[in-house]
N, C-alpha and C positions, 0 to 999 in steps of 0.2 A: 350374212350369207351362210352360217354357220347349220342351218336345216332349210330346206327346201332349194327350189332351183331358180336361177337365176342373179344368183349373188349376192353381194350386199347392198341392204337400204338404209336410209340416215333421215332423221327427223331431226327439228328445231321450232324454238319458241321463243320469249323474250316476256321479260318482267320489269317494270318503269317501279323504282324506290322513291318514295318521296321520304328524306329524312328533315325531322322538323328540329332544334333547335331547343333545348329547354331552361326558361328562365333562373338566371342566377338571383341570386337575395344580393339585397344592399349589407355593406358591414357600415356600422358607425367607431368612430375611432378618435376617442375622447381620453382626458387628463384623469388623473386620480384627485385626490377629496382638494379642496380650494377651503382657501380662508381670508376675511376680510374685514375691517374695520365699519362700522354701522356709515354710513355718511361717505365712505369712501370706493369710487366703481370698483368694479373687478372684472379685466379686462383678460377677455379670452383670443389669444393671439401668437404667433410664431415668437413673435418677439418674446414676448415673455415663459414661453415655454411650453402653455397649456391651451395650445390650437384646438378647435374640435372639425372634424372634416369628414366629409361621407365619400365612401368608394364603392362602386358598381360596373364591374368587368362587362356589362351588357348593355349598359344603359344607351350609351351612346350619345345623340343630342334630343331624346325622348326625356318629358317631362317627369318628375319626380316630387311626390307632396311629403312636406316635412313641417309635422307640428313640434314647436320648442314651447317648454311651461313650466313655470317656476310658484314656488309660493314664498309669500312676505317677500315679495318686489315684483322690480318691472326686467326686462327684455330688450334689447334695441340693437338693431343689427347695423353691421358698420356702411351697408350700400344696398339698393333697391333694386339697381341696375337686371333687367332678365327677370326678375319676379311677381309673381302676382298674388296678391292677398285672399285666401278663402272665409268662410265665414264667419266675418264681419271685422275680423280682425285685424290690427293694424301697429305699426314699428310702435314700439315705448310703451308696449299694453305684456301684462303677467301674461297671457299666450299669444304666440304666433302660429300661423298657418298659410305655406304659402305654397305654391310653385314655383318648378322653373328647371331648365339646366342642373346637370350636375357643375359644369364649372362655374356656371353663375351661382348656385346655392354655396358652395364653399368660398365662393370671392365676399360672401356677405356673411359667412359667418368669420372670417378669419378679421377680427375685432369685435364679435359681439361682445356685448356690455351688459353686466350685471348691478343692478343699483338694488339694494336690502331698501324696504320700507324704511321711513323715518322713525328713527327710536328702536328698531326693533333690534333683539340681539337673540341668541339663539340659533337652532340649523334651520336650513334650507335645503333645496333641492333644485337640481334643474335638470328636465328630462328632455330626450330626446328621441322623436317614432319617427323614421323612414320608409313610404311607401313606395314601391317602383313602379306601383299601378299597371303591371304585368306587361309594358310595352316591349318589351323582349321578350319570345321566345313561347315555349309551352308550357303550362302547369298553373297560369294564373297570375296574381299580384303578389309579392312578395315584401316582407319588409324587418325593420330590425330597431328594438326598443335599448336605450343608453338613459343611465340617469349617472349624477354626478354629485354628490353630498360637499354643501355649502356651509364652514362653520362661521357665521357672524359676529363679529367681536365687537366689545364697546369702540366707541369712537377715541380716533383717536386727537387730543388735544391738549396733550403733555410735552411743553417743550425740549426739545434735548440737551444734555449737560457733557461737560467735559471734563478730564483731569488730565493734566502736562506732567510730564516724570523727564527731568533730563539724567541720562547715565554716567555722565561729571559735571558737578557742581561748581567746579573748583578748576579753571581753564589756565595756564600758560600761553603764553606768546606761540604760536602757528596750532594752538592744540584747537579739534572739533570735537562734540559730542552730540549722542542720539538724543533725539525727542521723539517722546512717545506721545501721540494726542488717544485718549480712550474716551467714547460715546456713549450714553446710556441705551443709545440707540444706535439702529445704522443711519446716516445721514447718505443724501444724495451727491452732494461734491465738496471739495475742499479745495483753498487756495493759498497759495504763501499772503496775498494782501491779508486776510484775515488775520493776521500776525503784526504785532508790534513789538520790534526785536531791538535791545540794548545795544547797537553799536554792532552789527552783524549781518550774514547774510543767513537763508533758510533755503535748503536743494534737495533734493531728492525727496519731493512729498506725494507717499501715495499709500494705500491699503490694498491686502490682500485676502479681506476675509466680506469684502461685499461694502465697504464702507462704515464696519463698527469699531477697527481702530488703523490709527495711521501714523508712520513714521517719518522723519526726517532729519537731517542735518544739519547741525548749528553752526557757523564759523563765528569767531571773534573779527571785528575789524581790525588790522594792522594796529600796532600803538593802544588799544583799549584797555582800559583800565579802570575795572570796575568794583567796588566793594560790598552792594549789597543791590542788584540789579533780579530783573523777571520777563523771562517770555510773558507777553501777553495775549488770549485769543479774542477776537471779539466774537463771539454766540448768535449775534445779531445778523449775521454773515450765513451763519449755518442754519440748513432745511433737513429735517426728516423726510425719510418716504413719506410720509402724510401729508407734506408741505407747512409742517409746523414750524416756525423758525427761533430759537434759542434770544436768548436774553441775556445782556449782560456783559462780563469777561472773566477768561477762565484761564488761570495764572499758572508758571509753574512755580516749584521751589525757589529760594534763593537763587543768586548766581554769581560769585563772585569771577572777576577777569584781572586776573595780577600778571601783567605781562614787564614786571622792573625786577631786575636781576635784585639777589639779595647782597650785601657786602660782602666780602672777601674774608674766609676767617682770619682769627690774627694766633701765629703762634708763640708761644712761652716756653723757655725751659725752666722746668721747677728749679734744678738745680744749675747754673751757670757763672763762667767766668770767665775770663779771655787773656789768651795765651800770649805770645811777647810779641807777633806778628797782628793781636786784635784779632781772631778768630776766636770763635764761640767754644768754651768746653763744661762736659757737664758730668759731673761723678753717677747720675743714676740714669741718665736719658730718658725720663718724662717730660712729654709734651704735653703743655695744655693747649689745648684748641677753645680759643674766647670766638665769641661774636655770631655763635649760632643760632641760627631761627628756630621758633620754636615750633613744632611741627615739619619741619625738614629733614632733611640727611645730610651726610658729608663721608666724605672719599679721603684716601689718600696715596700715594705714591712715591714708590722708593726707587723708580728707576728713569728720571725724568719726563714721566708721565705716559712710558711708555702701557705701561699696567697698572689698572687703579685697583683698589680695595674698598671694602666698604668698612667706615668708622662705626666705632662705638662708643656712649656716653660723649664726653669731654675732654679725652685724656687719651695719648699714643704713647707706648714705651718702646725705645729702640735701646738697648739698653748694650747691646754689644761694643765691646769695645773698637776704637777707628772712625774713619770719618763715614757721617753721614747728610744727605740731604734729601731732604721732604717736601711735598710737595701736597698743599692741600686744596680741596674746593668743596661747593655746598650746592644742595638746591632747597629753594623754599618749597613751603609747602603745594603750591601750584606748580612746580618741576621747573621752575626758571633756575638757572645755574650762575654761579659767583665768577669773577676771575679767580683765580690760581694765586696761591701764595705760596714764597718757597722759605725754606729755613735751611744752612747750612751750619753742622756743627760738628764735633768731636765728641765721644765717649772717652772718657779716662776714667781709672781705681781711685787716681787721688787728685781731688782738685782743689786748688789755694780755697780758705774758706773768704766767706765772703764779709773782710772787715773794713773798717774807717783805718784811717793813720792814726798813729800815738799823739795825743795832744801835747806838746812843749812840756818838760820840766815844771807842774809848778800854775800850772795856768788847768783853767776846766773849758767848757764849751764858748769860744769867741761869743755868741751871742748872750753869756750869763755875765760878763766881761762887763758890759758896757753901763756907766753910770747911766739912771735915768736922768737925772736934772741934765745932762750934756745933751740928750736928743734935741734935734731941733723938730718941731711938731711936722706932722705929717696927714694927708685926707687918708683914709684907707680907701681902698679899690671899690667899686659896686660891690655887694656883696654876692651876687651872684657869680663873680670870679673867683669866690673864695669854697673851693670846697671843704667836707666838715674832714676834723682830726678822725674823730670816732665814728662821725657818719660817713665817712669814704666807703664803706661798707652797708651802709644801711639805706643810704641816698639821700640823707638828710642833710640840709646846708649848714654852715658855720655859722653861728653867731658874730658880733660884730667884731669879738676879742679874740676869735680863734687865729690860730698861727697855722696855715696852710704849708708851708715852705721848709720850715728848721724842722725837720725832726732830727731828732735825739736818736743816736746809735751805741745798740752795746758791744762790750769787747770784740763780738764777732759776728757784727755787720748787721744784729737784726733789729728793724724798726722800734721805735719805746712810744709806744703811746701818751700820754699824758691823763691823768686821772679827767673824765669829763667834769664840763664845767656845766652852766645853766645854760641852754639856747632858746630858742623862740619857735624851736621845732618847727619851723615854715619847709613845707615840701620841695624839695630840687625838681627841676624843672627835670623828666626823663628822655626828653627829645631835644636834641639841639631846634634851633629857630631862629632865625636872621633877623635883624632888624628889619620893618616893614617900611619903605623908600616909595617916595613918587615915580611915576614914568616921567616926569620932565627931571628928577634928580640923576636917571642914567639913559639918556635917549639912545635908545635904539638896543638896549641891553635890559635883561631880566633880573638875574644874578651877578653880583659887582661886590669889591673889596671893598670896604669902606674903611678901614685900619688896618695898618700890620701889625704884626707884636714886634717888642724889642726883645733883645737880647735877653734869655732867661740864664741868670747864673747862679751856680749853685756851692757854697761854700763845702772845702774838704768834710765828708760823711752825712752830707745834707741829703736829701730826696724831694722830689717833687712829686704835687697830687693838686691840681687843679682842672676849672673846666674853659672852654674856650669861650670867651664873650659872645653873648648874642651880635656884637656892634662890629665884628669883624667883619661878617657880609651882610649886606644887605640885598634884599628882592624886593619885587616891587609887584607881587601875587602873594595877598594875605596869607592862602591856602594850600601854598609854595609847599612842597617835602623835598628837606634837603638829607643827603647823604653827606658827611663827613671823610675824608679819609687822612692818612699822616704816613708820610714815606721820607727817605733821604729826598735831598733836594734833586737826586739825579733818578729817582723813581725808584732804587733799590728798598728790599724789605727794611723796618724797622730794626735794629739791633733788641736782642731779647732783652733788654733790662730797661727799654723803653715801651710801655704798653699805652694803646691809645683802642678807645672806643667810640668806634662812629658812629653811635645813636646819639651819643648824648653830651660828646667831643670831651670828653675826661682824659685827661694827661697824667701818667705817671710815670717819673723815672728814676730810678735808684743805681747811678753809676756804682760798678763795679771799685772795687779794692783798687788805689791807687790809679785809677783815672785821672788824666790830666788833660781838657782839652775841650774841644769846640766842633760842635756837629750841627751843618745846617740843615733844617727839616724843610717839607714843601706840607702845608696845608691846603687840601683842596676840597671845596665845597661842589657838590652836584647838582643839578636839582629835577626833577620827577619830566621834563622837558629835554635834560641833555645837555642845558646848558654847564657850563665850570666855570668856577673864577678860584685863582688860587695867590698862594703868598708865601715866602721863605720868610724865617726866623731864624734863631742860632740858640746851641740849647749850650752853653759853659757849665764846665766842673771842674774841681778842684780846685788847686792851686793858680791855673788858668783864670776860673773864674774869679779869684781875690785879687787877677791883677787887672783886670781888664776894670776899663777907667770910661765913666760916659761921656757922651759930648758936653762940654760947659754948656751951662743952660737949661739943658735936658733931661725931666724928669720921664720916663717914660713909663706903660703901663707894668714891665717887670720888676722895673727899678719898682715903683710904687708898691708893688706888690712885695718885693726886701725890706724896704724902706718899713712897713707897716710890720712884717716878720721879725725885723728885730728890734721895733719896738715893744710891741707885743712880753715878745720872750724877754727881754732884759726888764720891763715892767715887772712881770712874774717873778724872775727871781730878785727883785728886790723887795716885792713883798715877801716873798719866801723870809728873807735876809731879818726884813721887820719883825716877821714872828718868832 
C-alpha cells in the first residue's frame, strides 16, 4: 500500500519439489595376497581371517549381480540358498555369475573355496565385480572391481619331525623340569598320550606361537630311580596343517633320576690323639673329609648346624686353639643330600706323638718271637677278607701270603710297610656286594645277616686294614645296591683313628698310643629299597686284646684271621733268620 489508494495487496503461489535419491556404488571388501599348498583348499572365511564380503548402503533387499573368476582352478561357494546362476554358469566351475540378496550373496560367500589345478604351482588370482544394477536410486547401475593375488605353493607331503630338549637332565627326589617339543613344522594338536614317559607324569602341555613349538612339565614318580632313561614321542600321533601325520619317535636326551641320598661323609683328624678323659686332640686341626661323591658338594658347620658353609677340595682346617665341633653333609650330583656327621675335638700346640709301647728288655716284635715248627697249621681266611699291605692304597688284593693285621710300628707310631712281595694282581672288588640268598632262605625279608664277626683283637702297636666279607649279609635281589655303614654300637660317630668306607666296606684302625680296651661297633647294611639289617662286633687293643681268651672250641672268622697273621709273619722272619 506503499503508492496508490486503497492499501495494501498480498499475492501467493506454491511450488511441489520432487527430490529423487541418488544411487550409492557397491564397496567390496576383501583380504590381502593368500597363499596355499598345490592339492590343499584355501578357504576364504571369518574363521580363518580372510572373509570377503560386499556392502551397499542402498541396496536393500534389491538384487545384486556378482561375477567371481579365478584362473588355474576352480570356485565353490559355501551355500546356494537366495541365488540364482547367470550365463551358464555353475558352483565348482573357474567363473561364477550369479544373483541375489546382499545378505544372501555374503551368506555364500563367507566359506568360498579355492582349489589350484592339479599339479599346478605358481600365482593366481581371484577377482571379484559387483553390479548393483541401479535399483536404488538416480544416476544408473553402479559397481565395484576387487582382485586378490594367490601364491600356489608345492604340495605339501613332508611329514613333520621333532626334537625334545629337557632343561635338567639330572633330577633329584621331588625335583621337575621343562620339556621343550620343537616342530619342523606347525602341527594341529598335541597330547600328553603321545608321550611315553620313564616313571613320571607330563602337565602343562601347550604352544604359544601357532603350534611350531610346545612346552611342558616333567615330574619324577615318587621313589624313581633311574640311570639312563628318555622321554619318548610317538610322530605317528602328530598332524600338520596339511593333515600329513609324522613317523616314528622322537626322543629326548638322556635322563637320569637319582632320588637315594648319598653316604654321610666320614671325618679324620690328620693329626690325633686322646686325652685322659678319651677325647679327641689334635696339634694342627686338619680335617679330612673321606667318602665324597664325585660331582657333588659338601657343607659344613661350626655352630651345630645353625649356619652352613660351603666346603672345599677334601680337607677343613680349624686350626685354633680349644674345643671344636663339626659338623658335616654332602649332596650328590643330582642334589640329594647326606645325613649329617659330627666330629668333636680339641686343638692343642703340643700333642703326645703317636707311638707303640717299648717292647720288654731284650725281646723284638711278639709275632717274630714265635718258632715256626710250634705253629699248629691253620686254613687262611677267603682271600677276599684279606686286604693287600701295599695295595691298601692301590686296591689291589693280597696275595695268599700277605699279613693283613701285624703291621710293624716305628719308634714314633708310624705304619712300616713291608718290602712287596709277588701277588697275583687279581682286582679288589670296589663295591661291597652281599652274598646272593633264596627267597625261601629269608621269607618274608630281602636284606638279612647271615654271619656276625667275632671279636677283632689287636696286639699292643698293631693296626688294622681289612674288608668286610661279602658272606656277612645276604639279599636275595641279584641286582641289590647296598650302602654300608659303621658307627658305635649306640649310633654315635666313629672315633677318628677308626676309618671305614661304605662303598666298599674297608676297615681301618690304628689305636692310638697306649690304648687299652674294647669298643663295640654296629655294622649296618642298606639297601636301594630301605631295607637294614645290621650286627655288633667288638674291635680289642692292646693289652686288652692279649688277654682276652676265646670260647673253647671256637675258631672264629677274626681269630682266623690272627691265627693266619702270625703265621705268616713268624714264617717270614724265620726265613729272614735262614739267610
Amino acid at each position: 500500500g506503499n503508492t496508490g489508494s486503497g492499501g495494501s495487496q498480498t499475492a501467493s503461489a506454491s511450488i511441489t519439489l520432487d527430490i529423487a535419491a541418488v544411487n550409492d556404488a557397491p564397496v567390496n571388501i576383501v583380504p590381502g595376497s593368500q597363499q596355499t599348498a598345490g592339492g590343499s583348499p584355501l578357504v576364504f572365511d571369518a574363521a580363518h581371517g580372510n572373509a570377503i564380503r560386499i556392502q551397499d548402503v542402498d541396496a536393500g533387499g534389491g538384487q545384486l549381480l556378482v561375477t567371481l573368476s579365478t584362473d588355474h582352478g576352480l570356485l565353490r561357494l559355501s551355500r546356494l540358498a537366495g541365488l540364482t546362476f547367470m550365463n551358464g554358469t555353475a558352483n565348482g566351475s573357474a567363473t561364477l555369475t550369479f544373483t541375489g540378496t546382499l545378505a544372501d550373496i555374503n551368506a555364500a560367500l563367507d566359506g568360498l573355496v579355492y582349489e589350484a589345478a592339479t599339479n599346478y604351482v605358481g600365482p593366481a588370482t581371484l577377482r571379484i565385480v559387483t553390479d548393483d544394477q541401479g535399483n536404488s536410486g538416480s544416476g544408473g547401475a553402479l559397481g565395484a572391481t576387487s582382485s586378490i593375488a594367490i601364491a600356489v605353493t608345492p604340495s605339501d607331503v613332508t611329514p613333520p619331525t621333532a626334537t625334545l630338549t629337557l632343561a635338567d637332565a639330572l633330577l633329584a627326589a621331588g625335583q621337575s623340569t621343562r620339556l621343550t617339543i620343537r616342530f619342523s613344522e606347525a602341527i594341529q594338536s598335541l597330547d600328553a598320550s603321545a608321550f611315553t614317559l620313564p616313571g613320571g607324569t607330563l602337565t602343562g602341555l601347550s604352544s604359544t606361537d601357532g603350534g611350531l613349538t610346545w612346552t611342558a612339565t616333567y615330574t619324577p614318580a615318587a621313589g624313581a630311580d633311574l640311570a639312563n632313561a628318555a622321554i619318548a614321542l610317538d610322530l605317528r600321533q602328530v598332524r600338520d596343517l596339511a593333515g600329513n601325520a609324522g613317523s616314528g619317535s622322537a626322543l629326548s636326551g638322556a635322563l637320569r633320576i637319582d632320588t637315594q641320598p648319598p653316604a654321610s661323609p666320614v671325618l679324620n683328624l690328620e693329626q690325633r690323639a686322646l686325652d685322659p678323659a678319651g677325647g679327641l686332640l689334635s696339634g694342627n686341626g686338619v680335617l679330612r673329609v673321606d667318602g665324597l661323591e664325585s660331582g657333588g658338594r659338601w657343607q659344613y658347620s661350626l655352630d651345630g648346624g645353625a649356619s652352613w658353609r660351603d666346603g672345599q677340595g677334601s680337607q677343613l682346617t680349624l686350626d685354633a686353639p680349644g674345643a671344636h665341633a663339626v659338623q658335616v653333609r654332602q649332596w650328590d650330583a643330582a642334589g640329594n643330600a647326606s645325613a649329617v656327621s659330627s666330629l668333636s675335638f680339641s686343638v692343642q700346640s703340643q700333642v703326645p706323638p703317636f707311638v707303640r709301647p717299648d717292647s720288654p728288655p731284650g725281646t723284638s716284635l711278639p709275632s717274630l718271637a714265635l718258632p715256626v715248627a710250634g705253629l699248629s697249621p691253620v686254613d687262611d681266611p677267603r682271600d677276599e677278607f684279606l686286604p693287600s699291605l701295599g695295595g691298601a692304597q692301590t686296591g689291589s688284593r693280597s696275595p695268599a701270603h700277605a699279613s693283613p693285621l701285624a703291621w710293624a710300628m716305628d719308634e714314633h707310631g708310624a705304619r712300616q710297610t713291608p718290602a712287596p712281595r709277588a701277588t697275583d694282581e687279581r682286582p679288589a672288588a670296589a663295591v661291597y656286594a652281599p652274598q646272593r640268598i633264596g627267597a625261601s632262605d629269608a621269607p618274608g625279608q630281602e636284606l638279612v645277616v647271615l654271619r656276625g664277626l667275632d671279636t677283632l683283637a689287636l696286639e699292643p702297636g698293631a693296626a688294622l686294614d681289612l674288608r668286610i666279607p661279602s658272606s656277612v649279609f645276604g639279599h636275595t635281589r641279584a641286582d641289590a645296591r647296598i650302602q654300608l655303614s659303621l658307627t658305635l654300637e649306640d649310633g654315635r660317630p666313629l672315633p677318628a683313628w677308626i676309618r671305614f668306607d661304605p662303598r666298599s666296606g674297608r676297615l681301618q684302625a690304628e689305636p692310638p698310643r697306649g690304648f687299652a680296651g674294647e669298643i663295640a661297633l654296629r655294622l649296618t647294611a642298606r639297601d636301594d629299597r630301605g631295607n637294614e639289617a645290621s650286627t655288633v662286633f667288638k674291635l680289642s687293643a692292646g693289652r686288652h686284646a692279649a688277654e682276652r681268651q676265646a670260647p673253647a672250641g671256637r675258631s672264629g672268622l677274626a681269630e682266623q684271621m690272627q691265627r693266619a697273621t702270625l703265621a705268616r709273619t713268624a714264617a717270614g722272619a724265620a726265613q729272614r733268620l735262614r739267610g
